[in-house]
Backbone as numpy.savetxt, mean C-alpha at the origin, in Angstrom:
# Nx Ny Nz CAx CAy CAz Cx Cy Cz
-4.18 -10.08 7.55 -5.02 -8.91 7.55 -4.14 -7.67 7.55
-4.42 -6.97 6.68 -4.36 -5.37 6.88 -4.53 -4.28 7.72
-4.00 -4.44 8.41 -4.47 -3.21 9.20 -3.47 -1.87 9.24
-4.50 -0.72 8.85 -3.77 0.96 8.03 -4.87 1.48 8.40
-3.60 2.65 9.22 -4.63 4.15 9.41 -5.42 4.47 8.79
-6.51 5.49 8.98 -7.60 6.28 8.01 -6.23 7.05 6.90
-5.64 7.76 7.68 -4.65 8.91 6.82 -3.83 8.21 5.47
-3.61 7.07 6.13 -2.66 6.81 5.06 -3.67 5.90 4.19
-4.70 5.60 4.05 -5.54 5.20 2.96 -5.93 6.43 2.41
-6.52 7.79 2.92 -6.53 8.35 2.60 -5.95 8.96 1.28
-3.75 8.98 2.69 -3.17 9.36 1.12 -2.88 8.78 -0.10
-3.48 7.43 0.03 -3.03 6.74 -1.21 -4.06 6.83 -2.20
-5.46 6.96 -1.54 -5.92 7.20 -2.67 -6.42 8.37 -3.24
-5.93 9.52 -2.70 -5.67 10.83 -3.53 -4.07 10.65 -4.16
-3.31 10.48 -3.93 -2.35 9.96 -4.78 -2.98 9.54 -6.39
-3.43 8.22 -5.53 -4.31 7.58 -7.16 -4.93 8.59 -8.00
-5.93 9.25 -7.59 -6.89 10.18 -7.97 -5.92 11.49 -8.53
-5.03 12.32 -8.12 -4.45 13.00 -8.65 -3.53 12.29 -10.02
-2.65 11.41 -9.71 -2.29 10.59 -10.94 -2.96 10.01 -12.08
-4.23 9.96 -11.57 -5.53 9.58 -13.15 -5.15 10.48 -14.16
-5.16 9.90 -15.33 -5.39 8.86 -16.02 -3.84 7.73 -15.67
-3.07 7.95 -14.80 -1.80 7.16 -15.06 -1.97 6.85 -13.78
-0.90 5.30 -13.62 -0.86 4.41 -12.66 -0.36 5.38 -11.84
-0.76 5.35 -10.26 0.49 6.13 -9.23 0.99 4.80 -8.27
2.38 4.94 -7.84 2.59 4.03 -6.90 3.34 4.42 -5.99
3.68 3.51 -4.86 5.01 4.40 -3.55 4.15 3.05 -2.57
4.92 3.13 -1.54 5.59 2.78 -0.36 5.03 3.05 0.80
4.87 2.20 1.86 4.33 2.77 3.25 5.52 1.91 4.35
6.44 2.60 4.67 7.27 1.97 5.57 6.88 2.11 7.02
6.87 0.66 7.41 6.89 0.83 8.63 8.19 0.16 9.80
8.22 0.65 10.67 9.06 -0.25 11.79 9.54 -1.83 11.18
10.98 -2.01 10.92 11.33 -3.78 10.89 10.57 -4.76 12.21
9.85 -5.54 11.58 9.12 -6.84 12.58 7.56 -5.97 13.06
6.96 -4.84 12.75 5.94 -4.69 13.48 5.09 -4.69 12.61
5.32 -4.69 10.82 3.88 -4.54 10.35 3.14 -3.77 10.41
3.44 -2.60 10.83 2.86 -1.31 10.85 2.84 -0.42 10.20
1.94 -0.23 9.03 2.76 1.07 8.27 2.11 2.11 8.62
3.63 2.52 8.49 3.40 4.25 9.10 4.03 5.67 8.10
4.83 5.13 7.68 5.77 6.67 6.50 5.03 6.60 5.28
4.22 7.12 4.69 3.74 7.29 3.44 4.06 8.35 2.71
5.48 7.03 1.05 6.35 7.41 0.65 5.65 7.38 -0.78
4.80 8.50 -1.53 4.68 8.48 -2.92 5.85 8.28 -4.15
5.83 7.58 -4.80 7.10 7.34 -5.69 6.10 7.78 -6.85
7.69 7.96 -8.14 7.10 8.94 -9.33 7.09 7.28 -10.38
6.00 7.00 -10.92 5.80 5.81 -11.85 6.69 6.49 -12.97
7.65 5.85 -12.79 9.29 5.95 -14.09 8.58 5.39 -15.62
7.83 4.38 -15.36 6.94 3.94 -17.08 5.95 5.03 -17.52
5.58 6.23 -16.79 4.81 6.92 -17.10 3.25 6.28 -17.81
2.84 5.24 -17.25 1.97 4.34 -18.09 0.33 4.20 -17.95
-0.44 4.01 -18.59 -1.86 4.17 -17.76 -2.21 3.22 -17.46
-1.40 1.93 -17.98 -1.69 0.24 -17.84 -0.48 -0.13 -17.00
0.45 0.31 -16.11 1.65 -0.28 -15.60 2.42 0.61 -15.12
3.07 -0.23 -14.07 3.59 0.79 -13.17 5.25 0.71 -13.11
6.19 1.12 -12.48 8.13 1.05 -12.53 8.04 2.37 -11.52
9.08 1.28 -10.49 9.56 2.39 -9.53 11.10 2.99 -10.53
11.58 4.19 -10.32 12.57 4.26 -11.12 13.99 3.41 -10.07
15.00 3.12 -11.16 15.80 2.17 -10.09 16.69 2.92 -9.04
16.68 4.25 -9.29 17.74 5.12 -8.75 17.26 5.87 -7.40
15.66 6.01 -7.62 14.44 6.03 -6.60 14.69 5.34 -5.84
14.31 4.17 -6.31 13.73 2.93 -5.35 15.26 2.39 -4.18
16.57 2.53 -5.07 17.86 1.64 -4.29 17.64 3.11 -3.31
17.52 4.47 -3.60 17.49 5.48 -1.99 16.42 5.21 -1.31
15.18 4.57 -1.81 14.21 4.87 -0.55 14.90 3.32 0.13
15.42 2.04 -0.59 15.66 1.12 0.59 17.41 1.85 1.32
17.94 2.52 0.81 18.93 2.63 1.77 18.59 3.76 3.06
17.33 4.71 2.96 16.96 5.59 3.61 15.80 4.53 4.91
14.95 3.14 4.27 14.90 2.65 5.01 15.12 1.82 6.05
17.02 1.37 5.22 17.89 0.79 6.35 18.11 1.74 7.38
18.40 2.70 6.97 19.19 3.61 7.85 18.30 3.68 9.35
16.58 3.74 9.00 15.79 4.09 9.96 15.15 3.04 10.57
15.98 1.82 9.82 15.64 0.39 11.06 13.90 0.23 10.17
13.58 0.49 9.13 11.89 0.38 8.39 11.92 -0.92 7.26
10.84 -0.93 6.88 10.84 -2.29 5.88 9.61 -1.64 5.02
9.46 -2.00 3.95 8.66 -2.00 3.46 6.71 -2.57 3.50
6.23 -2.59 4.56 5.28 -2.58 4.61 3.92 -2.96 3.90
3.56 -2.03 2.99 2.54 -1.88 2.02 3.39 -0.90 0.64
3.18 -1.57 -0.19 3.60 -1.40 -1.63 2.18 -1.10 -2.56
1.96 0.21 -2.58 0.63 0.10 -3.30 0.91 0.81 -4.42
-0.32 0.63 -5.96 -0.18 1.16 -6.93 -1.32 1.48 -7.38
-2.22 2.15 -8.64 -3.45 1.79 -9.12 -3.47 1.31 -10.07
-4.65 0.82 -10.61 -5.09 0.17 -11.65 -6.17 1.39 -12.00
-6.17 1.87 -13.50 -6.86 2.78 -13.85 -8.50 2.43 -14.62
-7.82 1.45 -15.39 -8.96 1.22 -16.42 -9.72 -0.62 -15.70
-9.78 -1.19 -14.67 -9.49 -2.83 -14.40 -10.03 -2.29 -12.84
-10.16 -3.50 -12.23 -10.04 -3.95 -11.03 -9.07 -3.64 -10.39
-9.68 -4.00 -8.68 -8.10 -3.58 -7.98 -7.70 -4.74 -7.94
-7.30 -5.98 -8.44 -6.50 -7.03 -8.19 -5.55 -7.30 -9.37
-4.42 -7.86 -8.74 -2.71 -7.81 -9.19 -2.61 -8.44 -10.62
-2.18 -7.95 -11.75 -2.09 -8.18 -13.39 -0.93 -9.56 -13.05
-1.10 -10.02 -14.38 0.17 -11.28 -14.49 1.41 -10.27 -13.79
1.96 -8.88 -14.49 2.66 -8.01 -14.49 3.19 -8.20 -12.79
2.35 -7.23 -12.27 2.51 -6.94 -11.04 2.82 -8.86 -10.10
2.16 -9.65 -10.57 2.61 -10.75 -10.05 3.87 -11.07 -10.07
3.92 -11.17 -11.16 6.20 -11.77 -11.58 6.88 -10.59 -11.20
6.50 -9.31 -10.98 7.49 -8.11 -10.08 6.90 -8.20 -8.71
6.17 -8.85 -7.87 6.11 -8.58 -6.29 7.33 -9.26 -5.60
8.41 -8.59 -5.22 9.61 -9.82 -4.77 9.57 -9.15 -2.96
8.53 -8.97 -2.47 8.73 -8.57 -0.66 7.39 -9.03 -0.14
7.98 -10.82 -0.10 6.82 -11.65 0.37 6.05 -11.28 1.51
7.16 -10.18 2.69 6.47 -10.12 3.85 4.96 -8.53 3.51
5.09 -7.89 2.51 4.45 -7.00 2.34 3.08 -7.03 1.38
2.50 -5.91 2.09 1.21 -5.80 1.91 1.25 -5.58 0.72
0.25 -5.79 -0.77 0.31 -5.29 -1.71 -0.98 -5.05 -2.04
-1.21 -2.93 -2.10 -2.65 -2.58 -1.84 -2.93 -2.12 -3.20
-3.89 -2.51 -4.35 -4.34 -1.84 -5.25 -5.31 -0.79 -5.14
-5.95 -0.13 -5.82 -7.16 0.84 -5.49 -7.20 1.22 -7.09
-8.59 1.07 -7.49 -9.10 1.32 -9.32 -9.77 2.43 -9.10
-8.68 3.18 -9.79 -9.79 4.77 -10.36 -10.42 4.73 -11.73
-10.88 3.36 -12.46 -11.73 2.91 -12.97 -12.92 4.28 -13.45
-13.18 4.78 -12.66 -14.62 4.75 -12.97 -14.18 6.80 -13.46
-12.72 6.65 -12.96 -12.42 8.57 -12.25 -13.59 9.29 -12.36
-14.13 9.23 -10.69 -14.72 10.18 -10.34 -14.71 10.07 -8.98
-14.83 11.15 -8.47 -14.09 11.39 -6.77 -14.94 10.51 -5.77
-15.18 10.27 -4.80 -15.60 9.35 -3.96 -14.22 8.04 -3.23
-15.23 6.88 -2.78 -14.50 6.00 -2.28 -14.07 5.03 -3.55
-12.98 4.74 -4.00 -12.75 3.70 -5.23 -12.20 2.78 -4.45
-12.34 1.22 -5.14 -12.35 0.36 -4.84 -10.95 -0.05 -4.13
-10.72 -0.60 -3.11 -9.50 -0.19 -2.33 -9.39 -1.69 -1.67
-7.70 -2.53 -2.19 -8.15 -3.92 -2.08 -6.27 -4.17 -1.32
-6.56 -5.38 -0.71 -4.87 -5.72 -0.31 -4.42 -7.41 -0.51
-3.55 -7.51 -0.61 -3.13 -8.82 -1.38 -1.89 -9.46 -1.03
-1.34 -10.68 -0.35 -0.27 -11.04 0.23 0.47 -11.56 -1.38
1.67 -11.80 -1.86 1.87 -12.18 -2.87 2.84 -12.45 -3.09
3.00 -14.12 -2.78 4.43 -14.66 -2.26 4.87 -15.80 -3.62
5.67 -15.91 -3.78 5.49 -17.12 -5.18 4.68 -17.20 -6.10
4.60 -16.16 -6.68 3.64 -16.06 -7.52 2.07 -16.62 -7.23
1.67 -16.96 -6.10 0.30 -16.89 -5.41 -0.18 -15.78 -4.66
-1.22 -15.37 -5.13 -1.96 -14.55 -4.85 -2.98 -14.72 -3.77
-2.84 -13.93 -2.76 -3.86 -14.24 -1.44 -4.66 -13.11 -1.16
-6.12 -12.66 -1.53 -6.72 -11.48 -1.14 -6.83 -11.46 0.45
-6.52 -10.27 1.17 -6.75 -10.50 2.67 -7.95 -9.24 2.86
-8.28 -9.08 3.90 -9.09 -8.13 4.84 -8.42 -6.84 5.09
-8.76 -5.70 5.27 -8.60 -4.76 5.59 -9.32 -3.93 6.52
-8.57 -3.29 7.48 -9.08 -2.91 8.54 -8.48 -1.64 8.67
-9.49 -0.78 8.65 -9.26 0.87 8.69 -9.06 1.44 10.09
-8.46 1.73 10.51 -8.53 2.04 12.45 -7.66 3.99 11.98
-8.77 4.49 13.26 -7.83 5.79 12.88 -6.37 5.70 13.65
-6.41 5.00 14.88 -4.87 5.02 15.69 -4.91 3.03 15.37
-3.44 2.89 15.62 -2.61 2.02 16.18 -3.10 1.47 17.77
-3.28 2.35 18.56 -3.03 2.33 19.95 -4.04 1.08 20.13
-5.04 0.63 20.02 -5.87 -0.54 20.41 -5.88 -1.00 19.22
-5.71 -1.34 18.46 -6.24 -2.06 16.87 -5.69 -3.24 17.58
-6.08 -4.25 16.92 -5.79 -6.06 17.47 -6.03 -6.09 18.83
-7.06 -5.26 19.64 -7.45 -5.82 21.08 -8.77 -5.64 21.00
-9.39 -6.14 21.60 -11.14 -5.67 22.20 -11.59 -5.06 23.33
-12.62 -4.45 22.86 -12.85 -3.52 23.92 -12.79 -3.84 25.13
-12.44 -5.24 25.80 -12.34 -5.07 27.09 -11.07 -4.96 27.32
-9.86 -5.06 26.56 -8.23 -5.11 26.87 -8.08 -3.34 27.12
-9.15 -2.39 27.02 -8.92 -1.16 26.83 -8.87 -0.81 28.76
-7.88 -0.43 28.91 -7.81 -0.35 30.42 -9.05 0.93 31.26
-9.62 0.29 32.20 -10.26 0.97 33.57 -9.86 1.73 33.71
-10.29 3.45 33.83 -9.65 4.56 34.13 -10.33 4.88 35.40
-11.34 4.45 36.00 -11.89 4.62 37.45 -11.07 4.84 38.30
């Protein structure tokens, strides 16, 4: 399961929406081992394409040496699909190589402003796993229930 702030769905899919008619893609780094994404890193689609996406390579080797540096991993890897569904092309399959990361599509299909279809996908060996997504505005309780929320009496 997915679980991502309101904000950073947010920014991804005005990202998308400003980039219509062309794919947009980038990065949500979070903390190494927590699965949390938290840095939402827009990257410039180097294919310039309305069917396909390319991080540029000169981009992409600084944002992973900027995320060694800060102890981060890659997280959620999201892109859009303009004209299609939000689920992953042959394409995007044979390029997903960061088994531990989220991979979030969102189709501005239809471009017109509102909620567009906003989907996440584990994608390890070329298998494709649709998962759940869970919108929480904080971190601070997400994965507990309301009774783990401590007594302030």
């Amino acid at each position: 399961m997915l679980v991502i702030r309101k904000d950073l769905v947010d920014e991804i899919v005005a990202h998308a929406q400003r980039d219509h008619p062309l794919e947009a893609c980038g990065v949500i780094a979070g903390p190494e081992g927590s699965d949390r994404a938290e840095r939402f890193i827009p990257m410039l689609n180097a294919a310039g394409s309305e069917t396909f996406y390319e991080f540029e390579s000169g981009d992409l080797l600084r944002l992973y040496r900027d995320m060694d540096g800060r102890d981060e991993v890659p997280v959620v890897i999201y892109h859009s699909h303009t004209a299609t569904e939000a689920y992953p092309s042959r394409t995007d399959i044979s390029y997903a190589s960061e088994p531990d990361a989220h991979y979030v599509l969102v189709s501005t299909r239809d471009g017109q402003p509102g909620d567009p279809e906003f989907r996440s996908y584990r994608i390890v060996d070329g298998v494709v796993t649709e998962e759940p997504v869970e919108v929480v505005e904080s971190y601070m309780f997400s994965h507990t229930g309301a009774d783990d929320v401590p007594d302030c009496r």
